[in-house]
C-alpha positions in Angstrom: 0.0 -19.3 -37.8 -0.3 -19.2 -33.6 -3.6 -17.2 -32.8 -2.0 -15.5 -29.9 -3.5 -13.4 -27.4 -0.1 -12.7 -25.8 0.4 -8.8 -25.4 4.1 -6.6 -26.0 4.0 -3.3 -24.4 6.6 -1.8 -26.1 7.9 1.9 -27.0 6.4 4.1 -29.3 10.2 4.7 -30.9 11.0 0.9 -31.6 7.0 0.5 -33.5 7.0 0.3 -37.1 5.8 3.4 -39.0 3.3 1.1 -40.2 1.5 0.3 -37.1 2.2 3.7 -35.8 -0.3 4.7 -39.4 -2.8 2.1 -38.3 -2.8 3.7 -34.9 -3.4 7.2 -35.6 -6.2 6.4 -38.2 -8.1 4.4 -35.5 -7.7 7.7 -33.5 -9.3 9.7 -36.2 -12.0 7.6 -36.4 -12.6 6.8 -32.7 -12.7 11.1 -32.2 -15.0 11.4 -35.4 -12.0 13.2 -37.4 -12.6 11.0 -40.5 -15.9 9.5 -40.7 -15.1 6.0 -43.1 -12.0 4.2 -43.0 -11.2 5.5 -46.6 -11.1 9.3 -45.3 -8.7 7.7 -42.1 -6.6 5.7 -44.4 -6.0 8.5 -46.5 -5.1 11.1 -44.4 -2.5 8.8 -43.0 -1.1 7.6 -46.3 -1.5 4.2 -45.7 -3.8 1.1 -47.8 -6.7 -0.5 -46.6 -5.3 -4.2 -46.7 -2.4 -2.3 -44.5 -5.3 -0.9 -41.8 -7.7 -4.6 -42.4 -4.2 -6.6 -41.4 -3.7 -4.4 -38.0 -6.6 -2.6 -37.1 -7.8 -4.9 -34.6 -4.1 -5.2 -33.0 -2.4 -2.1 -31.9 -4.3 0.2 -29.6 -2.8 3.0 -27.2 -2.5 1.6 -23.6 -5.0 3.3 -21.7 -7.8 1.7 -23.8 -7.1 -1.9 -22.2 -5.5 -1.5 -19.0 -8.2 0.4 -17.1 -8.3 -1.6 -13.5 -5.0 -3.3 -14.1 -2.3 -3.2 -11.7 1.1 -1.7 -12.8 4.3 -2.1 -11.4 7.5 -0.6 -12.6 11.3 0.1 -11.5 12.9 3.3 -11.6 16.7 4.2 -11.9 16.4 7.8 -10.0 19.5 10.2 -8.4 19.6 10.4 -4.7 17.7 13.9 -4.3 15.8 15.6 -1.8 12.1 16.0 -3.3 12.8 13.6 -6.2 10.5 11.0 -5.1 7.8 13.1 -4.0 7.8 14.8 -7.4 7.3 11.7 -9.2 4.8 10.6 -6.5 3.1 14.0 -7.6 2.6 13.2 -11.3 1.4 9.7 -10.3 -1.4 11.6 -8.1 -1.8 14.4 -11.1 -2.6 11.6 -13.3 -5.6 10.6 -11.1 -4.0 6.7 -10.6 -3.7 4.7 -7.2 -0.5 4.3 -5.6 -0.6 1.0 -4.1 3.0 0.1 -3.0 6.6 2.0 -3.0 10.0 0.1 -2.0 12.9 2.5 -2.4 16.2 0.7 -2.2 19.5 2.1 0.0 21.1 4.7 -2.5 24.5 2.9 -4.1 26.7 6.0 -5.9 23.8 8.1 -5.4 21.3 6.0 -7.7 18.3 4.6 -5.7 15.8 1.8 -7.2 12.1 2.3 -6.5 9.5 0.0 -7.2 6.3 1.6 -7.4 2.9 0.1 -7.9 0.0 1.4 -9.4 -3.8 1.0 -10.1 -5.0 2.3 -13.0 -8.5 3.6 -12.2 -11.4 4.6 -15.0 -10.6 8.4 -14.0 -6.9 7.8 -14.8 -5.4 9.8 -17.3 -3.8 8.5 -20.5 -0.8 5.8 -19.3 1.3 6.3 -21.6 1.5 9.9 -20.8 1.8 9.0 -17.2 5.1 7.2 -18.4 6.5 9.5 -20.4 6.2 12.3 -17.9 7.7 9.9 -14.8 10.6 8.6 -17.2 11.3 12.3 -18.4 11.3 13.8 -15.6 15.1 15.3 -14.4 16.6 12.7 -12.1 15.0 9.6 -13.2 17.7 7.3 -15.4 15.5 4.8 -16.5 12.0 3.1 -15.9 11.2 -0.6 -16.7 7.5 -1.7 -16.5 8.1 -5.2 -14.7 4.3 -6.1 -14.4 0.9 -5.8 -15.6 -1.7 -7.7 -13.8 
């Protein structure tokens, strides 16, 4: 078998319930919810050799991208305000704006291409994303880089 250290950032939805399990018992730990692996394992329903085999391998973003730089493209609705609002829960989330390009609305979509740095003081990323790609007016978002 490769030994990879190639990373996937991929959608909570399209995750295994397995990994998902693993996830949320390293959680428990990590916050002192379940003090052995046996109490985390349990109140998750999963088995040890299940937590031993991917323990190590599935974290929650903001635990290893602290002082990356992220770029992603957003599908947004040609609306006053809509930008800025987005630019807002960027700022909320305490990361660093570093670029915007903002295509010439076609049909009333516009592409924007917004970099950021993700700073210590940033708040979890993967909330960051869900409340950007959530948000009314925005039709999809694609995270194109990681660097």
């Amino acid at each position: 078998m490769e030994n990879s250290s190639k990373f996937y950032m991929v959608k909570k939805k399209a995750l295994p319930e397995i990994l998902l399990k693993v996830a949320e018992a390293n959680a428990l730990l990590n916050r002192g919810k379940a003090r052995t692996i046996k109490e985390a394992i349990d109140a998750v329903g999963i088995s040890r050799s299940s937590y031993y085999k991917y323990k190590d391998d599935i974290f929650p973003i903001h635990e290893k991208i602290q002082g990356k730089t992220i770029t992603f493209v957003m599908e947004m609705e040609d609306r006053p305000g809509l930008l800025s609002s987005i630019l807002k829960v960027v700022a909320d989330c305490k990361a660093n704006i570093l670029s915007i390009h903002q295509s010439i609305p076609v049909n009333h979509i516009a592409l924007i291409t917004l970099s950021v740095m993700i700073l210590p003081i940033t708040d979890d990323v993967a909330e960051l994303f869900d409340r950007i790609e959530n948000a009314d007016g925005i039709n999809n978002l694609k995270i194109v880089s990681e660097e």
